[in-house]
Structures are given as C-alpha cells and as structure tokens.
C-alpha positions in Angstrom: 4.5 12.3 23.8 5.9 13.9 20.4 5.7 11.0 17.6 6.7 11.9 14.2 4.8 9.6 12.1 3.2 10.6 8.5 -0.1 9.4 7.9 -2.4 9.1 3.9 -4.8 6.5 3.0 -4.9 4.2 0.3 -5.8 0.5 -0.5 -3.9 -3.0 0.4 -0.6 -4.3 -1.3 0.3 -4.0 -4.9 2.4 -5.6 -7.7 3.1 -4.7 -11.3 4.3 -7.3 -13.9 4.8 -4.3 -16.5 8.7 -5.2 -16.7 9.2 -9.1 -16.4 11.4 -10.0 -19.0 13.1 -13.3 -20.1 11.1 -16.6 -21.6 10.7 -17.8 -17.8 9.2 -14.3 -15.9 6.8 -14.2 -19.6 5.5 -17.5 -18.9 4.7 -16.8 -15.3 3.1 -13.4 -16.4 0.6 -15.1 -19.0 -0.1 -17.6 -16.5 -0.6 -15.3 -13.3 -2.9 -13.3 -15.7 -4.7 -16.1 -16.7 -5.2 -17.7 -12.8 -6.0 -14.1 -11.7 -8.2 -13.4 -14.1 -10.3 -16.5 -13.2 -10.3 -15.7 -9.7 -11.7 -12.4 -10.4 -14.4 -13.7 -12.2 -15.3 -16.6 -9.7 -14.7 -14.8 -6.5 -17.9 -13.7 -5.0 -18.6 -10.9 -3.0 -17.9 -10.7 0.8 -21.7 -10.5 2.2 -21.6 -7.6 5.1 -22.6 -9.8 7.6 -19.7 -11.3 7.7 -17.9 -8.6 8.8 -20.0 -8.0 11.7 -17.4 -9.8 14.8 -14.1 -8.5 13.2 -15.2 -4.8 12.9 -16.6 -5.3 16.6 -13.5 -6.4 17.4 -11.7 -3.6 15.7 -13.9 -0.9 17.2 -13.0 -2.8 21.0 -9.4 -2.6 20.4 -9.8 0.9 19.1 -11.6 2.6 22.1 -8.2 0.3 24.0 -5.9 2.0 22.3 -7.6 5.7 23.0 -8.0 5.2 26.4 -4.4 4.1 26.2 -1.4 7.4 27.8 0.9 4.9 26.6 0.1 4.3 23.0 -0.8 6.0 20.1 -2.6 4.8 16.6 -0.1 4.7 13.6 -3.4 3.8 11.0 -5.3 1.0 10.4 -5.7 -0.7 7.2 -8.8 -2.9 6.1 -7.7 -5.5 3.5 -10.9 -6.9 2.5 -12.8 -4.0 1.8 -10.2 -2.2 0.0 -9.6 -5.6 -1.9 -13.1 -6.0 -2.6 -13.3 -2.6 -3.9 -10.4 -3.6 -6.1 -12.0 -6.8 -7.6 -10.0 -9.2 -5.0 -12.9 -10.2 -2.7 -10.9 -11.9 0.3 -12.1 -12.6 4.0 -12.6 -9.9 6.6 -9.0 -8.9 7.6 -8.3 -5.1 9.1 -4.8 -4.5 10.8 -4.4 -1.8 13.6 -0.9 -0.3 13.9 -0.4 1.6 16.8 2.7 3.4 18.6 5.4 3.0 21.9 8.0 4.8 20.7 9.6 4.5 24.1 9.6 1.2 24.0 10.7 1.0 20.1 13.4 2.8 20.6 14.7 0.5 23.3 14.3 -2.3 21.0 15.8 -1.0 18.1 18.9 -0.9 20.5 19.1 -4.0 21.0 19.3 -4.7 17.1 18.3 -1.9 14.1 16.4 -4.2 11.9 13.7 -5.2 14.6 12.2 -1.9 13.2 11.0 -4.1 10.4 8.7 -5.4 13.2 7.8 -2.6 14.8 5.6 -0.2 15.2 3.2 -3.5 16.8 0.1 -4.2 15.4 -3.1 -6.6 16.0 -4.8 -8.1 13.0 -8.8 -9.0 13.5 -9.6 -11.3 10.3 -11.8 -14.1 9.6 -10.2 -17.5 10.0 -10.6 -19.1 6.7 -10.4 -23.1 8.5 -13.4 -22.3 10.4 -15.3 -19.0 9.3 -14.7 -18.0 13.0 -13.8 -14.1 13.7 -10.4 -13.7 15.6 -7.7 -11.8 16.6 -4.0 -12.3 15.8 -0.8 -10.7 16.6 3.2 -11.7 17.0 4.4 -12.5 20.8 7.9 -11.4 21.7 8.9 -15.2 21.2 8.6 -14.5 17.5 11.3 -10.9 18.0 13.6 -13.4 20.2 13.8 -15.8 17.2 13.7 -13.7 14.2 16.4 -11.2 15.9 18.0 -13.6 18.0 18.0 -11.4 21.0 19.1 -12.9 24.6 16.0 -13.7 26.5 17.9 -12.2 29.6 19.2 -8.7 28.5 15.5 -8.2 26.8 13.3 -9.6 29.5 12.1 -6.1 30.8 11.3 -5.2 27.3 9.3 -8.3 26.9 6.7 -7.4 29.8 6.3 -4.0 28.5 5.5 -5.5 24.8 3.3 -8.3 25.9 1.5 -5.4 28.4 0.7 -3.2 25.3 -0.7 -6.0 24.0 -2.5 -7.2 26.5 -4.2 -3.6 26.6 -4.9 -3.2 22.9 -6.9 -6.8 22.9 -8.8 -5.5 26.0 -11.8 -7.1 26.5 -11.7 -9.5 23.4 -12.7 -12.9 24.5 -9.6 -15.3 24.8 -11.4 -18.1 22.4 -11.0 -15.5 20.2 -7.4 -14.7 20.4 -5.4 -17.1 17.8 -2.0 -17.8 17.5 0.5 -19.1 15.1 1.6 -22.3 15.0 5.3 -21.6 15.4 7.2 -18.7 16.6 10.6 -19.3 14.9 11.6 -18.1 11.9 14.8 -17.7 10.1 16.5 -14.5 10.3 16.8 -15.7 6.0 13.4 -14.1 5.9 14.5 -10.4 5.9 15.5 -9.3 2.3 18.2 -6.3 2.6 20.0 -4.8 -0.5 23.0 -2.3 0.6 22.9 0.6 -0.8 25.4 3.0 -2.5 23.7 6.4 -1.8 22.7 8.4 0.9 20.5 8.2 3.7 18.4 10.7 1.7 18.8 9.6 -1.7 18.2 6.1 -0.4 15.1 7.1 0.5 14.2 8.8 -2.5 14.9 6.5 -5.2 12.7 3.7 -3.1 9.5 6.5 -3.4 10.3 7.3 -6.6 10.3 3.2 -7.3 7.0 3.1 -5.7 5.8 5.9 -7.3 6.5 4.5 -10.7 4.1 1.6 -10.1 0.5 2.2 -11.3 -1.7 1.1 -8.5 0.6 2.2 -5.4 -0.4 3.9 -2.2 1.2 5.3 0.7 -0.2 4.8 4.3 2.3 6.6 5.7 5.7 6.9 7.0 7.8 6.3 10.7 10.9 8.2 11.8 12.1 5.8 14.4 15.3 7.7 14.9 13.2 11.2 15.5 10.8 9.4 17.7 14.0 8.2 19.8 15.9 11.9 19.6 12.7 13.1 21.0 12.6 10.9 23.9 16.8 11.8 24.3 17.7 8.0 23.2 20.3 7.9 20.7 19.9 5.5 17.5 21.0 5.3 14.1 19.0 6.4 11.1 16.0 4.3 10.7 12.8 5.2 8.5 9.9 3.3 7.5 7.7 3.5 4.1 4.0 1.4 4.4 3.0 1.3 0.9 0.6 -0.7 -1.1 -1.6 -1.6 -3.8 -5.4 -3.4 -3.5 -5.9 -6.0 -6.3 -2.5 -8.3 -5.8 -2.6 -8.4 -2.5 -6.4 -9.2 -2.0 -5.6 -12.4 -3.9 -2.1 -13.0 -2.0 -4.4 -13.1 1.2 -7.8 -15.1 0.1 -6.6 -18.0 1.3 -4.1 -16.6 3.5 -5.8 -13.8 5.6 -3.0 -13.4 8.3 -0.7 -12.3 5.7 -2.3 -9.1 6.8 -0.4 -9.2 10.0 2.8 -8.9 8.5 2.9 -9.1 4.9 0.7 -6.7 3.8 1.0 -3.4 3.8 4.8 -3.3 2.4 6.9 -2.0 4.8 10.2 -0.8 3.9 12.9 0.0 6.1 15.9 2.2 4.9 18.7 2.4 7.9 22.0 2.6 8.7 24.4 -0.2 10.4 27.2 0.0 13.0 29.7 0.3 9.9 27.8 2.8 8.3 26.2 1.7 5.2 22.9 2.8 4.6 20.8 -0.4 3.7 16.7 -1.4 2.2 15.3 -4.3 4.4 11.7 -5.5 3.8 10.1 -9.2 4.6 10.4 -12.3 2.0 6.6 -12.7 2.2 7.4 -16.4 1.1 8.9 -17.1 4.5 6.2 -15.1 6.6 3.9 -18.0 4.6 6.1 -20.5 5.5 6.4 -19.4 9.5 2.4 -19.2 9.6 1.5 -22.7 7.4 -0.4 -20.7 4.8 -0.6 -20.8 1.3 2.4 -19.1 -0.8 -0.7 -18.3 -3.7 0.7 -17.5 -7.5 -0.2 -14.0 -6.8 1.9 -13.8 -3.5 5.3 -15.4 -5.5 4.6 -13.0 -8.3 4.4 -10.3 -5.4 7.7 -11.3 -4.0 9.7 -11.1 -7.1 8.8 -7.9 -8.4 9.9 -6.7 -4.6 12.9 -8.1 -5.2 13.5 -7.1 -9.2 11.8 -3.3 -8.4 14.1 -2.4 -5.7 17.2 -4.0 -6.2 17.1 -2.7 -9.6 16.5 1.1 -7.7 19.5 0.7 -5.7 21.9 -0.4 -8.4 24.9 2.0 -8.8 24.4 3.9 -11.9 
C-alpha cells in the first residue's frame, strides 16, 4: 500500500516570544523568562533508568506495528530526550505515529477536520502521579465527541480503529494501559483561521511561518487526500505539517507528560470545506489540558498564544 507521507527529524515543540508586543504580552514575556529560566536551572536530569519500561514498551509496540500488513510507521518522536537535550528535562514520554490510510480516508469522510486526529498514535510516558511506566492513546469515544459523529453510521469504522489499536499495544500488560479521565471534549477546542489564498500558497506561507521561528523542526508531512486518490476514495484537499521545537515544549509537558499524545508535536492541518475555502486548523492545547485534568503550565499558555498570533498573523490578507 502506496502512502505518501514525508518524513525528517528534529526535536519536540517550540515557541518564540521574539514578537509579543503591548504592556500585557511584555509582562508575560519577562515573567515566562524569569519562571523558565528557574526551571532550567532547578530541573535535574532524567537518570536513564528511568527510561528502562517506556522504551521497552516502545520497542514492543514497534516490532507490532512491523509485523503489522495493515499499518505503517509515520515516525516517532521522544519528548524527553530531545527536551533534555534542549535543557527542558521532563519525564520519559515517546509518541509512535503510525498509518491506515484506508481507514483514514473513510474517516475523513465522515467529517474533514477529524484529520487533525489522525494519522493514530500511542504515547508510552511515565505517569508523573505514580512514577509508573504506561501506555496512552485516544478511544474512538474521544472522535465521536470531538467530531460529533453518529455512533451508528461510524460503528464499522470504530472496530477497525480500536483493532489497530489493539494490535499496536500487543503484548503490553493491561495494568499498564491508562486512560483519560474523560472522553468528551468540545469541538471549541479546534482553532481554524480561513484563509484567503490558495491551497498552495496556504501551505506555503504556514512553512514559511514556521521557518521564520528560530528553534523549529519538521517531522514530516501527510497527504491525506493522495493517500485516499491512491486507494480510489475521493476527498477534499487535506495536508498535514508536524513541526516543533524542544525547549518550550519540554517544560509545557513536565508536569503534563500526556500532552505528548496530542499536543506535542504541532500538527497543522491546511484543507478545504464543502464550500470551498481553504482553511488552517490546529489544537487549543489549553483545552487538550483541560479534557486530560493536567496542568495548563506558563510555558504551555505562552505556547498557545504565539500559535494563535504567528499564524493568524500569516494568513491575514495583505
């Protein structure tokens, strides 16, 4: 099975505070320098010990997903070491992004911006409550809210998501596999800016954006819509960017580890609606706190307003 996904490496999830202007955004610069700062210089390093279950569990999960006709690896992305590496020490936390692009493609019938969920992924991280290593990922539940899809008309999709899964986490004990404590979240937690450009130029001036930011990284991109054409399903443009930067983000997650899941890496989604308008969707990371009970850090609301200013401020008609 062709899937036309673009891979680099690079390090965790980024901000830049270069261009916060007004009184207010100054004072929340001097102080987010001043709390970070202090972290940096408190923080301890993460001894390698402790990463002993999680990569164990990562290494299971990866010989699944070989084994696997179905599924295919996307990349993986460890948080804690490239955070550590970056000054951030956080817990243990590595995210594994893997492929159905039959089954993708289905969903994003159903409703375009449930690519912003996809392609699935499994995060193995250290629990930060009880310094236990686990396993975490989003049930279908979780799509059926945020998208508010009928339970009936998507019930054959369900069993083939939960089966993927259920293969990836393969052999993983199942006091090890954690869940959130609520499935439901607003569909309010989806950030989208219309845009008045191109499918092309959309897509441009959101790299260039990234680009322009001093500690960003690509991990890669997805063509959901060439995935589909190349399984003859028909769907509207739909592109994905997974960007990031190490040092932010490692303090965003060190007392919020499953962040990793779904807040970090960045992923943008550029696509086009029934009416035609071509439109940037990416997560309010405040609300993916909120839906898992974790702490919204200074560094993560810092993090979620330069999304905000940075691309809205890209997509503004010149």
């Amino acid at each position: 099975m062709a899937v036309a996904i673009s891979i680099t490496t690079g390090n965790a999830c980024w901000y830049d505070l270069k261009m916060l202007k007004g009184r207010f955004f100054r004072r929340l610069f001097l102080v987010s320098v001043a709390l970070l700062v202090a972290g940096c210089v408190e923080s301890e390093p993460i001894a390698a010990q402790r990463y002993v279950e999680s990569d164990q569990m990562m290494r299971q999960m990866e010989d699944n997903l070989a084994a696997s006709t179905a599924l295919s690896k996307v990349v993986d992305i460890d948080h804690s070491r490239l955070a550590q590496k970056a000054g951030s020490p956080m817990a243990p936390a590595k995210v594994l992004i893997f492929s159905d692009a039959q089954l993708e493609s289905e969903l994003i019938q159903l409703n375009p911006l449930l690519a912003l969920d996809l392609p699935m992924r499994v995060l193995a991280f250290e629990d930060v409550r009880d310094e236990a290593s686990k396993v975490i990922f989003n049930s279908f539940d979780y799509l059926l809210s945020r998208y508010q899809l009928e339970p009936e008309s998507a019930a054959a999709l369900r069993e083939r998501y939960s089966a993927n899964l259920k293969a990836v986490i393969n052999g993983i004990e199942p006091e090890s596999v954690a869940v959130f404590p609520s499935d439901v979240i607003s569909p309010d937690g989806i950030i989208t800016f219309e845009s008045p450009y191109s499918f092309e130029e959309t897509i441009e001036r959101v790299n260039t954006a990234i680009n322009a930011q001093g500690d960003t990284v690509h991990f890669g991109t997805v063509d959901f819509r060439a995935n589909a054409n190349a399984l003859g399903i028909e769907i509207a443009p739909a592109y994905m960017i997974l960007f990031g930067g190490p040092g932010p983000g490692g303090k965003a997650m060190a007392k919020a580890p499953t962040l990793g899941l779904d807040g970090f890496c960045q992923k943008f989604l550029i696509w086009e609606d029934a009416t035609g308008r071509i439109n940037l969707s990416f997560n309010d990371l405040l609300a993916l706190a909120d839906r898992q009970s974790v702490s919204k850090a200074l560094a993560l609301r810092v993090i979620n307003y330069r999304l905000k200013k940075t691309f809205g401020d890209a997509l503004a008609s010149d």
